[in-house]
C-alpha positions as CSV (number, residue, x, y, z in Angstrom):
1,X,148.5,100.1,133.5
2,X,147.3,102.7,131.2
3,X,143.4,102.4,129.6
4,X,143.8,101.8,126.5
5,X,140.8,104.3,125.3
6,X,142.9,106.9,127.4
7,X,143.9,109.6,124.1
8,X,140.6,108.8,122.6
9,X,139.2,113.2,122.2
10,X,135.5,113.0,123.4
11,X,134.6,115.6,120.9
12,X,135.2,113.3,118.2
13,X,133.1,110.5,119.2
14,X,129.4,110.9,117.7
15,X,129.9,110.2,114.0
16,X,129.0,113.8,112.6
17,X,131.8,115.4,114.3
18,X,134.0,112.8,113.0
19,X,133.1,113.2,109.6
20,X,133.4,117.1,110.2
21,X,136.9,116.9,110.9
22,X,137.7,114.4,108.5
23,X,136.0,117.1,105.6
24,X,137.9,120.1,107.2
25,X,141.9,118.0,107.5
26,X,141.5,117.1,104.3
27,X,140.4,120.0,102.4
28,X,140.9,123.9,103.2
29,X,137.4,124.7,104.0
30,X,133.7,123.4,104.0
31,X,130.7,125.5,103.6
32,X,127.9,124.4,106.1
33,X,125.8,123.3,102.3
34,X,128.9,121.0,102.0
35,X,128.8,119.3,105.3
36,X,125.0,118.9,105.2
37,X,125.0,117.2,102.0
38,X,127.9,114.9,102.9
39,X,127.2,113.8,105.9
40,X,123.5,113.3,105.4
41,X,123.1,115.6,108.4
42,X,119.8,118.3,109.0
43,X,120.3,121.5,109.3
44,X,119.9,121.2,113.8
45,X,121.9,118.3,114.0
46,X,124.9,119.8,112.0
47,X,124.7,123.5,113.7
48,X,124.9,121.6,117.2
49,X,127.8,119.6,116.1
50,X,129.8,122.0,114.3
51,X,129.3,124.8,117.7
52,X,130.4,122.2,119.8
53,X,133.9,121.5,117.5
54,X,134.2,125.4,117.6
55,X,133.2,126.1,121.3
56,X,136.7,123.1,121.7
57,X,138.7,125.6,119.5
58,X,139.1,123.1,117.0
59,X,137.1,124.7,113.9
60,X,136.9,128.2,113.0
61,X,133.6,129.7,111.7
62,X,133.8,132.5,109.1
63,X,129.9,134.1,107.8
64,X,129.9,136.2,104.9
65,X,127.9,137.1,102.1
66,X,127.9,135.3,98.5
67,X,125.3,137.8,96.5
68,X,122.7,138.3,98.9
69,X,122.6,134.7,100.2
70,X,124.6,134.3,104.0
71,X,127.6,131.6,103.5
72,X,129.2,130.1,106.7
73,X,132.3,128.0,106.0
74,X,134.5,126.1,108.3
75,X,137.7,125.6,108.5
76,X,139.9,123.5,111.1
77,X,142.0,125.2,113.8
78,X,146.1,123.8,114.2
79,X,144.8,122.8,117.5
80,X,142.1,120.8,115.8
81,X,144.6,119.6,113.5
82,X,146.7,118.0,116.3
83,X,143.8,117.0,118.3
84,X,142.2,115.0,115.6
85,X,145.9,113.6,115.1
86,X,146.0,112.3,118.3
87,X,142.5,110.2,118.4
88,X,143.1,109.1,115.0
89,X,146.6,107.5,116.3
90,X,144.9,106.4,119.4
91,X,141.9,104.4,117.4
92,X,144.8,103.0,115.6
93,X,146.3,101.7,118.5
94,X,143.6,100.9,119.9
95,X,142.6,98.3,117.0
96,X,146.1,96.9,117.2
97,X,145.6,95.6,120.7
């Protein structure tokens, strides 16, 4: 018998992350003062978090300049995309049992 927590991504389970990719398939882009002040997160917490969504390939990171003040903005991957596709379906599931 297959577990039923099987297709449920590891790299979406602490809540930050979650939120991160729910921002980034729903909108083209987040800056990192976007994500901080919708999720509530500090500045540590949502570096860590957002790194570890990028080191899985399923953000992308670009750092530029607005003026002179440093802007990082995320975006999500196709890879992401499908990923996050998949644990949504499998919570889904998952709730249905």
């Amino acid at each position: 018998m297959k577990n039923i927590i099987d297709n449920i991504n590891k790299a979406f389970d602490h809540r930050i992350r979650l939120g991160i990719m729910s921002i980034l398939i729903v909108n083209e882009y987040a800056d990192f003062k976007m994500l901080k002040e919708l999720l509530g997160a500090t500045d540590g917490n949502l570096a860590s978090h957002t790194k570890a969504l990028e080191k899985d390939e399923y953000i992308m990171v670009e750092k530029s300049f607005i003026g002179r003040k440093p802007n990082t903005r995320y975006s999500v991957t196709k890879k992401g995309r499908e990923a996050f596709k998949k644990h949504v379906e499998a919570i889904e599931t998952l709730l249905k049992q």
